[in-house]
N, C-alpha and C positions, 0 to 999 in steps of 0.2 A: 504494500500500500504506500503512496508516495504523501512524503511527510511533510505534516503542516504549513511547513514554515517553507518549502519546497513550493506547493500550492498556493500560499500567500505568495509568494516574490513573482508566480507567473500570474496570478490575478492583478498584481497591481502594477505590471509590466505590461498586459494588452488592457488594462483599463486606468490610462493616468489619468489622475486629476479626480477620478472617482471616489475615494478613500481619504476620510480624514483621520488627521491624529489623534488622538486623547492620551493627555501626559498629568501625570500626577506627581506627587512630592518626589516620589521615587528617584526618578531621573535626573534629578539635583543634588540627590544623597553625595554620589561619590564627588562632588565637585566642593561639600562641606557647605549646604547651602541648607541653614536653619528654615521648619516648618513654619508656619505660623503660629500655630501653635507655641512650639518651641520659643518666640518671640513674645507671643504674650506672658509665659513664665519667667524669660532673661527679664523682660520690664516690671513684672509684677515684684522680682527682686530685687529691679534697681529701685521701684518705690519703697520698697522697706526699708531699704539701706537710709534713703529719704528719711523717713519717719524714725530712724535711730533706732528700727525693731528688728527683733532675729526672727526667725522662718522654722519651726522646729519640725512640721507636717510639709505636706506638699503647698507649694507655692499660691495657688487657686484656692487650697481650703484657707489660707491667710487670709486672700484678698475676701473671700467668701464671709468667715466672721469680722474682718473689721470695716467690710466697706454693707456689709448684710444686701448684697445682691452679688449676681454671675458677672465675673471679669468681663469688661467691656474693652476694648482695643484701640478706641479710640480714644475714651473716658482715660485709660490708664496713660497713654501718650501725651494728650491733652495736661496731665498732671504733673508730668517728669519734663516737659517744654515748654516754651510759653509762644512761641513765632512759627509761622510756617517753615520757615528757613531751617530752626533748629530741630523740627521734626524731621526733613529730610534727613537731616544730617545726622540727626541719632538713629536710622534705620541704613543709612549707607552702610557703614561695619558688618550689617549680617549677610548683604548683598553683593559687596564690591572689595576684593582684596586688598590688604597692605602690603605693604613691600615683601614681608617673609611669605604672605598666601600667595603671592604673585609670584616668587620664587617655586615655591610647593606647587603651582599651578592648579591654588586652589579657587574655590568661586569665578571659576572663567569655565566654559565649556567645554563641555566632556565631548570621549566618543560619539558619544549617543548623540549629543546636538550637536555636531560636526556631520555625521553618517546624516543626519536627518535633512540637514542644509544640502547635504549631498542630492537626496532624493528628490528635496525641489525643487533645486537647478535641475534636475531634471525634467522634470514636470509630472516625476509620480504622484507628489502630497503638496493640495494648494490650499487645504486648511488644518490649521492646530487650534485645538482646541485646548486649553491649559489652565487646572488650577492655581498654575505659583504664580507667584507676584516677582520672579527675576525676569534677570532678562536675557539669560542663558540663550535661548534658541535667538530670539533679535539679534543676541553678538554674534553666532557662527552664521547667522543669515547673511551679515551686514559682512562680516569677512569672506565671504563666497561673491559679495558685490551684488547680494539681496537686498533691496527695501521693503520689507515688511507691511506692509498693511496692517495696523494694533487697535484692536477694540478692548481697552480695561474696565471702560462703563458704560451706563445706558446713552450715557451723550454724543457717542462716538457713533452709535447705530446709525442716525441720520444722512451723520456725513459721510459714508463710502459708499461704493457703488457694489453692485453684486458678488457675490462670492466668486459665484465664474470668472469673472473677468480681469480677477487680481489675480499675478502671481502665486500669491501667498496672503493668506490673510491669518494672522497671531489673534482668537479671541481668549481673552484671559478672564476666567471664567469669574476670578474671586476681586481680580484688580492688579493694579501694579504698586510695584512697593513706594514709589515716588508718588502712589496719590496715596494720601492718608486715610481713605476712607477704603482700602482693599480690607475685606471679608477672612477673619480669623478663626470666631470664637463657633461651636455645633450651633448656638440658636439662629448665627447669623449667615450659618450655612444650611438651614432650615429650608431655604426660600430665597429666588430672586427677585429682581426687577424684572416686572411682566415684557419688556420688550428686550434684555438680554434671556429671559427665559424661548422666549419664542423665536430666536435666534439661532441660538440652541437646538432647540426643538428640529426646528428646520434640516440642520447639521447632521442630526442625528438618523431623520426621515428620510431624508434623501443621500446622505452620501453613505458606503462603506465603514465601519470604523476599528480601530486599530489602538487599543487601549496600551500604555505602558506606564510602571511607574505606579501604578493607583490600584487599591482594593478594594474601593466601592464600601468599607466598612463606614467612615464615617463622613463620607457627601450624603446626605440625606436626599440633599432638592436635585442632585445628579441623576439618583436612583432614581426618582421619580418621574426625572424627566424620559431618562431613554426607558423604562417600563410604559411610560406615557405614548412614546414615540410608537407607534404599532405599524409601520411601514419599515419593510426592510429589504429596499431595493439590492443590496448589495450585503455582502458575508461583513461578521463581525468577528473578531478575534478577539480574545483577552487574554493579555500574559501575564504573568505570577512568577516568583519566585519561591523556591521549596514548594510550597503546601497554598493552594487556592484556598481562599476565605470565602464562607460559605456564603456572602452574602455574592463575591463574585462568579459561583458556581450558579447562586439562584438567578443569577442578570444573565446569566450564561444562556440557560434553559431558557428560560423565560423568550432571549431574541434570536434564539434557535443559533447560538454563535458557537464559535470554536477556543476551549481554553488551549492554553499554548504555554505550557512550562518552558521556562529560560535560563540562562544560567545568571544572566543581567544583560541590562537597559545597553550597555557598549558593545557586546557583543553579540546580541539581537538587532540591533541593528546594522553592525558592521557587514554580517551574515547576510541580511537583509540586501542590504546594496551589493554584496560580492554577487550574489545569485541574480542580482539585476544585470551588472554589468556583462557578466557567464553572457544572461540573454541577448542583450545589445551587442555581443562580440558575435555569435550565432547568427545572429539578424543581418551585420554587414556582409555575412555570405549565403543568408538564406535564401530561395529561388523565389521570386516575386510573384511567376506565373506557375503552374503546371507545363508550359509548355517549356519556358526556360531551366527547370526541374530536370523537365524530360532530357534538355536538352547536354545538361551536365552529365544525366546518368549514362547517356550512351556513350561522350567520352572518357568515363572515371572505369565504367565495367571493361571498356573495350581494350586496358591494359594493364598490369600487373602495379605497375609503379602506384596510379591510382587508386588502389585498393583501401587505402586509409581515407582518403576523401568522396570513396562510396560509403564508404561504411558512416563517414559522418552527415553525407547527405542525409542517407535513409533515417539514419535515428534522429536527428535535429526534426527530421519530419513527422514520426514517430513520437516520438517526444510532446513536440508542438500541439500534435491532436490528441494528444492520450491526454497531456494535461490540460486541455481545454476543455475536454470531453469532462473530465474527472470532476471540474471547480463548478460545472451548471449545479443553479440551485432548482430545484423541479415546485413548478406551481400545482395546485390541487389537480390531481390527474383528471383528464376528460378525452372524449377519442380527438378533438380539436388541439387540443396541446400535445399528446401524444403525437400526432400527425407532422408537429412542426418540430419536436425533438427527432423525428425522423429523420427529416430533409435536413436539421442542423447537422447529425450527426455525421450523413450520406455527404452532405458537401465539407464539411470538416475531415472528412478522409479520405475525398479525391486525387488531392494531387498526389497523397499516399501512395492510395489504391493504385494510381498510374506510376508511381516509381515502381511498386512491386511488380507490376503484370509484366511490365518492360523490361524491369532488371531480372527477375526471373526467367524469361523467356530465352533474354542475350546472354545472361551468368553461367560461369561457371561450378562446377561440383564445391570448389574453396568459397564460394560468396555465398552460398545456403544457407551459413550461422549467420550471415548479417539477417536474411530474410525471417528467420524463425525468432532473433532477436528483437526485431521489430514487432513482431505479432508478440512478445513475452511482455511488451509494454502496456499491456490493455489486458492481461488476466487478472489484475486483485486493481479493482475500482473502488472508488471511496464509497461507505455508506452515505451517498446526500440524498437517498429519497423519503425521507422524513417517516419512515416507518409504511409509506404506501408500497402493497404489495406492487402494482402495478410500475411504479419505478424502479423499484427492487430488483424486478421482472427485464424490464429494459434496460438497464447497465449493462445486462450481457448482450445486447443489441452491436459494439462496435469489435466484440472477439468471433460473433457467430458471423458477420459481415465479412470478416477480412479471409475467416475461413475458406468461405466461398473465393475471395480474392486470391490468396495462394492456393490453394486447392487445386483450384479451377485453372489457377495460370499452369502447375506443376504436373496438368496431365498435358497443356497444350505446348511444353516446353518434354516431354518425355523426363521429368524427374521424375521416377518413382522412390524416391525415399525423399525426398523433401514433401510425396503427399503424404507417406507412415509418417515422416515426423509434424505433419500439422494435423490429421485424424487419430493420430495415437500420442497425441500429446497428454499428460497430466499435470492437476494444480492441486495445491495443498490444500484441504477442506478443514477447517477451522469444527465442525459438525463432528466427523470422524475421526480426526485430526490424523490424516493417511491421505496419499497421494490417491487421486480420485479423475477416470477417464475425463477429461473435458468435456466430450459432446453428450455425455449425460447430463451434463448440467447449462450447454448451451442450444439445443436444439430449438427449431423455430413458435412451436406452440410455448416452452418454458418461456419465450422472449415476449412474444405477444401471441395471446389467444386469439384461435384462427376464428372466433366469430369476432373477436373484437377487432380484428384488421378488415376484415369482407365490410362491417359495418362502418369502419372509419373511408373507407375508400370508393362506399358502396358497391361493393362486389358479392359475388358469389361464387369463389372461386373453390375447389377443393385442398388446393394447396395456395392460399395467397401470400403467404411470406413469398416460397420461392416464386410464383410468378411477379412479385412483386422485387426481389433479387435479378431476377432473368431480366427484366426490363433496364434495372438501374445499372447493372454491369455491362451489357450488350454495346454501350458508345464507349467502352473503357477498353473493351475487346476488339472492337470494331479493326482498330488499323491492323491488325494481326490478325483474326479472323473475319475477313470482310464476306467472306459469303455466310448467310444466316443459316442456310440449315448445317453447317461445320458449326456454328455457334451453338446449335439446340442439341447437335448434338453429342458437342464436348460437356456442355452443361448437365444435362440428361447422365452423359456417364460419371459426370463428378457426383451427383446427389448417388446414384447408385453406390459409388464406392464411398460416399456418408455413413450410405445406411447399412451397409456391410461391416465397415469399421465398428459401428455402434451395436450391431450385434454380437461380431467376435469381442467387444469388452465389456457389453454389460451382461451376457449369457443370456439374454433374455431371447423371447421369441418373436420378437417383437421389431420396432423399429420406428423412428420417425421416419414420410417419406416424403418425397418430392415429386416437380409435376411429372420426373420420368417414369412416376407407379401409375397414374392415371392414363399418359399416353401409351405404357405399356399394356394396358388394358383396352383404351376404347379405340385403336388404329387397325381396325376390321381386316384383316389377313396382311397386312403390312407392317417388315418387320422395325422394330428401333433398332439404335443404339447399342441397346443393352441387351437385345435379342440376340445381336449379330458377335457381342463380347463374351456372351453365355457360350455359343456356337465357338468359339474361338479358343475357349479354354480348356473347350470338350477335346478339342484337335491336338491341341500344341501340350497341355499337360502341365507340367513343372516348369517349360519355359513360356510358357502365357506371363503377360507382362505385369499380371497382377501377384501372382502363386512362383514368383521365379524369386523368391526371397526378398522381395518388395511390401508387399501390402501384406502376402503373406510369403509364408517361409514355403508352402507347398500345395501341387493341385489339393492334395487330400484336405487341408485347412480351410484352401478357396470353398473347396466342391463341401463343405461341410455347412459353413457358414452361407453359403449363398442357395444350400438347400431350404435352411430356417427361412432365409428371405422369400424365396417364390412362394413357399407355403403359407408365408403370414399373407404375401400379397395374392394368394388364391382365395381367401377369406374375407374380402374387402373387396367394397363394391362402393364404384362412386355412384354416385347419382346428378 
């Protein structure tokens, strides 16, 4: 299964701009960058020192019996200065180094807000959302030759223009340390100002988010905003360190997001941009069209030297669709969305599907493990169908597809062991926990129910996956088999040797089949295909191309398993 933080860097690499920040105290730790919190206990001690009193408890139950109300922040500020001037200047120290912190390179920007500057000179992240009151990410903005866009309070809403349209926009959720009126104490984190709350809101509804730095335990009006937010166009993420707080498990749940254990805030996101840059280095040789694709693979296969640069075609392309395929979030299933995860999927593995049929056809016996490498990318998909059988059901949609792709290329090319090794391939069942045939668990009714595709397509077809396969692959085959009945009936013999395959390994008697059971049946004294292949094995024996230690090791194996097969298909009757 490909790992989170894998899936996050390619989600927010084909969708920039879409995904904003969320950074909490956290992120400032390693830079030596005092909470708020933390601020109002240094002050509440510098007023006792004031008042000529010692602190024998915690600092808050002092203020608490001698002032008989909750430590106010501003109240307390207000009492230890008398000028606006001198409040600045007694909250710089917690914010902005002295000479020795400046040496230590402390209170200046970390990893984390450097990597992060990184990402929006890119144009991955054009909104941070933040409850500190530094100015940590503004500095690494400003040294990358970012100008920030900075909302610290409701007055600032007015004046900027759209979130889209800025670079970057810094909203600081609590304030900034240089206005005195930045948000400290739990009551005063209760609740905001209704038009930075609906700001907010917005942020949360419409873009991605990407929380670091914060555990949700004590934002109250945070919590309630993004539980509030019930729009979740894009995946959410929450990182943690150690052990998730249950209140960040419960926000987890709740916006159907992804936790993401980390080792820390610099290294999560260094990681983060190393796997973006991977991508962008990929991209400046990735093939724009299909046709330019194609054009690479016939010269990469057609020499030995190019062998590393097929192999990096195919999997960059592999890759590309597997982890596309992988990050869809699936809306409430219906044969109308179903229909269009279809065609998403069908065109997200075209220009695939056209490297394999090609490089298979032209390849050599040495280039086989790239082809079966490529298909090894789309056996373990993420769970993202929210518990619906029916998308559960359709993941295995782009392994049962490609099947037919090299399959079907690997008879039209005379490989026969590159077609054992894609029908007789196995994957690790998590169930059994034992390596388990694939095509028992990818066949076309497990992928989608043959009423529920006849009805999506309004059809009535006996087999409509596969006629529904035979249609979509037939322009991908086309320039190699341009006459169509070589097309029906290389196809017809690949489903044959499916359902063969699937009987010599699940024992059964049985079989999924395709349209070549039906035309095998209703083409009134005319023979197929597979009439002519049964005739052929009858003759030749042990060197028939299937029984010659290919598909199987011997007639006696072929003539066994392909007895079960007639006899199930003499039992079966379309209509």
């Amino acid at each position: 299964m490909i790992e989170n933080l894998t899936t996050l860097s390619y989600s927010l690499y084909h969708n920039k701009g879409v995904y904003a920040l969320f950074l909490g105290s956290g992120i400032s730790r390693n830079a030596g960058i005092p909470t708020g919190w933390e601020i109002v206990v240094d002050q509440i001690s510098q007023l006792a020192a004031l008042n000529k009193e010692s602190i024998s408890g915690t600092a808050e139950d002092w203020y608490r019996e001698k002032y008989k109300k909750e430590p106010d922040y501003s109240e307390i500020l207000e009492a230890i200065t008398h000028t606006q001037e001198e409040r600045v200047n007694a909250l710089r120290p917690y914010f902005e180094p002295n000479n020795e912190e400046f040496e230590e390179k402390l209170k200046q920007p970390t990893i984390a807000h450097r990597q992060i500057a990184q990402l929006v000179k890119k144009g991955i992240i054009k909104v941070i959302v933040t409850t500190n009151f530094d100015r940590l990410i503004e500095n690494a903005l400003k040294d990358e030759g970012i100008e920030p866009v900075v909302i610290s309070n409701p007055n600032h809403i007015d004046n900027v223009q759209p979130l889209i349209h800025n670079p970057i926009t810094v909203i600081k959720i609590n304030g900034d340390y240089l206005d005195t009126k930045f948000l400290n104490i739990k009551s005063e984190l209760s609740s905001y100002d209704a038009q930075m709350e609906n700001l907010v809101r917005y942020v949360f509804e419409n873009f991605g988010l990407i929380t670091s730095g914060w555990s949700a335990a004590w934002d109250v009006a945070i919590v309630d905003l993004l539980k509030s937010s019930n729009k979740f166009r894009y995946g959410n993420y929450f990182t943690f360190k150690g052990k998730a707080t249950k209140e960040l498990e419960s926000l987890s749940a709740f916006r159907k997001g992804v936790l993401l254990q980390i080792t820390d805030a610099d290294k999560f996101f260094q990681e983060l941009n190393e796997n973006i840059e991977a991508l962008e280095s990929l991209q400046l040789q990735h093939p724009l069209t299909a046709d330019l694709a194609l054009a690479k693979l016939k010269k990469f296969v057609a020499k030995d030297e190019f062998r590393i640069s097929l192999h990096d075609l195919i999997l960059t392309e592999a890759n590309d669709s597997s982890m596309y395929l992988n990050q869809l979030q699936y809306p409430q299933p219906t044969l109308d969305a179903l229909k269009i995860e279809l065609e998403v999927g069908i065109t997200k593995m075209n220009t695939l599907s056209i490297l394999l049929v090609n490089g298979i056809y032209w390849g050599k016996s040495q280039h086989r493990f790239i082809w079966t490498k490529a298909f090894s990318k789309f056996l373990y998909p993420p769970d993202n169908a929210r518990s619906y059988s029916m998308w559960s059901n359709f993941q295995k949609f782009p392994l049962l597809y490609l099947t037919y792709v090299i399959g079907l290329s690997a008879l039209v090319a005379g490989d026969f062991s590159l077609l054992h090794d894609i029908l007789f391939m196995k994957k690790w069942s998590k169930y059994s926990e034992k390596d388990e045939p694939l095509l028992e668990d990818i066949y076309a009714e497990k992928v989608i129910e043959k009423d529920w595709f006849n009805q999506m397509n309004k059809t009535n077809h006996h087999t409509p996956f596969s006629e529904f396969l035979f249609n979509k692959l037939k322009p991908i085959f086309e320039p190699l088999i341009p006459n169509e009945s070589d097309y029906i009936n290389y196809f017809d013999y690949f489903e044959y040797t499916f359902s063969l395959a699937f009987i010599s390994q699940s024992g059964d008697n049985w079989t999924p089949l395709g349209r070549f059971a039906w035309r095998m049946k209703s083409m009134y004294k005319r023979e197929t295909i597979v009439h002519r292949k049964i005739k052929e094995a009858e003759e030749k024996k042990d060197e028939f191309e299937l029984s010659n230690n290919t598909l199987f090791k011997n007639y006696g194996e072929y003539l066994l398993i392909n007895t079960k097969l007639m006899n199930y298909l003499d039992g079966i009757h379309f209509r």
